[in-house]
N, C-alpha and C positions, 0 to 999 in steps of 0.2 A: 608529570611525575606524581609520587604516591606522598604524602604529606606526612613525615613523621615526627618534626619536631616542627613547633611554630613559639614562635619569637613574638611577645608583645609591650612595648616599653609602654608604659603609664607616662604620659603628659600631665601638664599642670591643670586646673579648674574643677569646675567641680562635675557634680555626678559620676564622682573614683566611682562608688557601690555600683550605680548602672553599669559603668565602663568594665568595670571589672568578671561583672555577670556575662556581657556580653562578650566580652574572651572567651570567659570559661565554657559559654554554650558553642561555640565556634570549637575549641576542642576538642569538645564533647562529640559535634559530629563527625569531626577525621579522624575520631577515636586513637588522638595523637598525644606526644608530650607537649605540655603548653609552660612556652616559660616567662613569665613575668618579669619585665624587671622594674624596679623601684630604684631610680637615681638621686642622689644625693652628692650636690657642692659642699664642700667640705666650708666650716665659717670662716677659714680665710678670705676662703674664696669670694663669699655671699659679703663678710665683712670688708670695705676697704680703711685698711689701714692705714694712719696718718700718725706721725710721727710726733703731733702737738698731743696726740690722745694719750693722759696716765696710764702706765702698763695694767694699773690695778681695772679700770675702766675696760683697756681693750682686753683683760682677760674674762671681765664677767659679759663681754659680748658674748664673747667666745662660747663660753657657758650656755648664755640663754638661747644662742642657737642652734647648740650642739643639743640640747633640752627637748626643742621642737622637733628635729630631725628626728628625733627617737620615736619621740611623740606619734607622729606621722608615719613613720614604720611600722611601730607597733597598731594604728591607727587598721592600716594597709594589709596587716598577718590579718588579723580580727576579720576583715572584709572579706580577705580573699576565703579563709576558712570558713565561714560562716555561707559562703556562696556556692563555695565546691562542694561544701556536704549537701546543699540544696540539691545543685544539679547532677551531682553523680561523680564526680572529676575524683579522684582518689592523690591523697596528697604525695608527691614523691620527689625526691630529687635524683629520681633517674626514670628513664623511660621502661613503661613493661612494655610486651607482647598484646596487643589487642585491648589495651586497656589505658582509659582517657584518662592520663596523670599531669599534675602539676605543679607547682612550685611558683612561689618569690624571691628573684635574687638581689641583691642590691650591688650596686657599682656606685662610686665616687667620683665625683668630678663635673664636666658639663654635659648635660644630659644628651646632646646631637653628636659628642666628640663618642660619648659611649656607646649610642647607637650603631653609628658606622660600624662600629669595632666588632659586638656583639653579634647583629644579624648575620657577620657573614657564616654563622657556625647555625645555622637552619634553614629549613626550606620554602617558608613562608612567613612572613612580618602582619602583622596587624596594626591597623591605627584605626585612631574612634575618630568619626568627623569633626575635624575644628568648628571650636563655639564661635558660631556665626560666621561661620566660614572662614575665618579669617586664618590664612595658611603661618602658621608657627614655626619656629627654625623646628622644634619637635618631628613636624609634619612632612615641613620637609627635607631633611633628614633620614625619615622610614622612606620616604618614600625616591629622594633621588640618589639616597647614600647609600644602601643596602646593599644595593645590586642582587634582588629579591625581587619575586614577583607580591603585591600587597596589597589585601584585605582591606579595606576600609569600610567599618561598620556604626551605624547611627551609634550617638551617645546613648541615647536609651533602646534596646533592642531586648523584647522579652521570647522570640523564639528564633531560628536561625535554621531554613532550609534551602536547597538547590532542585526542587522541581522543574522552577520556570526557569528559564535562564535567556537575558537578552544582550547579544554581542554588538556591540555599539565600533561599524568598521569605517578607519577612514585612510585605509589603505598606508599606513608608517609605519616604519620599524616596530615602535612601540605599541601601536594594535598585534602586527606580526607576534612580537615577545610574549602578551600579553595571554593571544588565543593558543601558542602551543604552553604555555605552563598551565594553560587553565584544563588542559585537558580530561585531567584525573577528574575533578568536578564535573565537567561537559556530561561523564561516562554516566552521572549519577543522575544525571536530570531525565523530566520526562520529557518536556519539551523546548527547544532554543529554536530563536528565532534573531536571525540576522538581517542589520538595517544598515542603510548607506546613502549614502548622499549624492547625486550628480558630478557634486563638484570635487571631488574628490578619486571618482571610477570611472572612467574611461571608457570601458567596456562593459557588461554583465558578464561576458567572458570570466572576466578576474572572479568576480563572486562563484561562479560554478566551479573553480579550481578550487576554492577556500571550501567547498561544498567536497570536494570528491576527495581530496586533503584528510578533512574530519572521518569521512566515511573509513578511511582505511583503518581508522584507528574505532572505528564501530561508533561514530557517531554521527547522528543523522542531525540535519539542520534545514527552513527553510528561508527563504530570504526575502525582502523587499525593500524596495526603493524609498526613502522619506524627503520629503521637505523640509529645510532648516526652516529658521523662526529669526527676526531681527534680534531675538533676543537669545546671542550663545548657549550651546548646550542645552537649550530649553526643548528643542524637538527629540533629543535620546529619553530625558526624564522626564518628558511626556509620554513619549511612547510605553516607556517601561510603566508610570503610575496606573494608566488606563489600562494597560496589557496585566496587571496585576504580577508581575514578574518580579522574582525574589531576589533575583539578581544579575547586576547589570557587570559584561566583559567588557574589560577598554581596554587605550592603550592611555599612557598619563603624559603629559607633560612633553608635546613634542618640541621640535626644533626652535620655537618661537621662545623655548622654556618655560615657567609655571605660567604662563598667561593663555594658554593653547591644553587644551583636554575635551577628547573626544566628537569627533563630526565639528570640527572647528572651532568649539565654544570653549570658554573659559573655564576658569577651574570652578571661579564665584560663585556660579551660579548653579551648578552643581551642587559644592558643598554648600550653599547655604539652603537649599530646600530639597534634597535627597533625606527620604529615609528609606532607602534601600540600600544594602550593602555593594560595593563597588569592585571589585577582582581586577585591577590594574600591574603594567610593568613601566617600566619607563625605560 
């Protein structure tokens, strides 16, 4: 499908400015609406209340972290503006015709509970790789609550193209989900290159369907065989680092749930040493 709006919630940590840049170039190329959002707990919430605390007390909590919230907003406006005008992104809170717009929206409450809610009104979600991989109810949230197909792109990422493109298959629903949403993309690249496992395909049979599948939709792909590695996931993001490939197709998170992502391997190791962006469904 054709990408017209894309959905990206801001997680906690740091490098907002890189995270945020890298949104905005990912926009920029589907020359779509990109919509931010900035969430905020409200200080009740962040506050637990106890009933020994003077009112006068828990109301200047109240205060000091209604103060910071703003702070951090305002923090957030500044970033995002200061980025869009860099890279081109024109600001809007509505989508034009042919032209890469964006926006910060803010919601209240817990940040995974807003997510669910929001992604279902777009066609594609973003998330920036967990620091140090370490998967975040945030993370996974985008990624098992959307019901979205979703981008995951380095925390710091200064340019964002789909020339090379490498499909990482291991024959599950969620590669299946994964390769028809990525198709729009697929159309864009010069070359894709599809890998697989033994253990996994039965046939090569199956790969030449996946092969004449793509074609009807005018995309050409070649395919071969890889060996995994004792160590998960380490033979997809090998193959793709060496292969210089901009971007790796999966499927995320099968049956085993987050312990299981592409050609058997785990999520870990993936996120913790990918920087290349990631095009998954679950």
């Amino acid at each position: 499908m054709e990408y017209k709006k894309i959905f990206f919630p801001i997680g906690g940590g740091e490098e907002l400015k890189e995270r945020i840049h890298g949104a905005l170039l990912i926009g920029k190329y589907f020359n779509c609406h990109l919509e931010i959002l900035k969430s905020q707990a409200k200080p009740s919430q962040i506050i637990k209340m106890d009933g020994g605390i003077p009112s006068n007390v828990l109301s200047e909590l109240n205060a000091i972290a209604s103060r910071r919230l703003t702070e951090d907003l305002i923090e957030t406006q500044n970033i995002f503006k200061d980025e869009a005008k860099k890279i081109g992104n024109k600001v809007s809170k509505k989508a034009i015709e042919n032209v890469a717009t964006a926006e910060v929206i803010l919601g209240e409450g817990y940040r995974s509970k807003i997510i669910e809610q929001e992604s279902k009104y777009c066609d594609l979600v973003l998330a920036a790789s967990p620091h140090n991989g370490r998967i975040t109810a945030t993370f996974e949230a985008i990624v098992t609550k959307s019901g979205k197909p979703v981008l995951m792109f380095p925390r710091v990422m200064k340019t964002f193209k789909t020339d090379k493109i490498l499909i990482g298959w291991n024959n599950s629903p969620e590669a299946s989900k994964a390769l028809s949403h990525s198709i729009d993309i697929l159309k864009k690249a010069k070359e894709i290159k599809l890998i697989y496992s033994k253990e996994y395909i039965s046939t090569k049979e199956d790969i030449i369907k996946i092969q004449s599948y793509l074609r009807v939709h005018g995309v050409e792909i070649t395919f071969e065989e890889v060996k995994t590695t004792k160590v998960p996931g380490q033979a997809l993001l090998n193959y793709a680092i060496e292969g210089n490939y901009d971007l790796i197709v999966a499927g995320a998170f099968g049956h085993r749930g987050l312990k299981e992502l592409m050609l058997g391997g785990t999520t870990k190791y993936i996120l913790e040493h990918t920087d290349i962006p990631i095009f998954m469904a679950h």
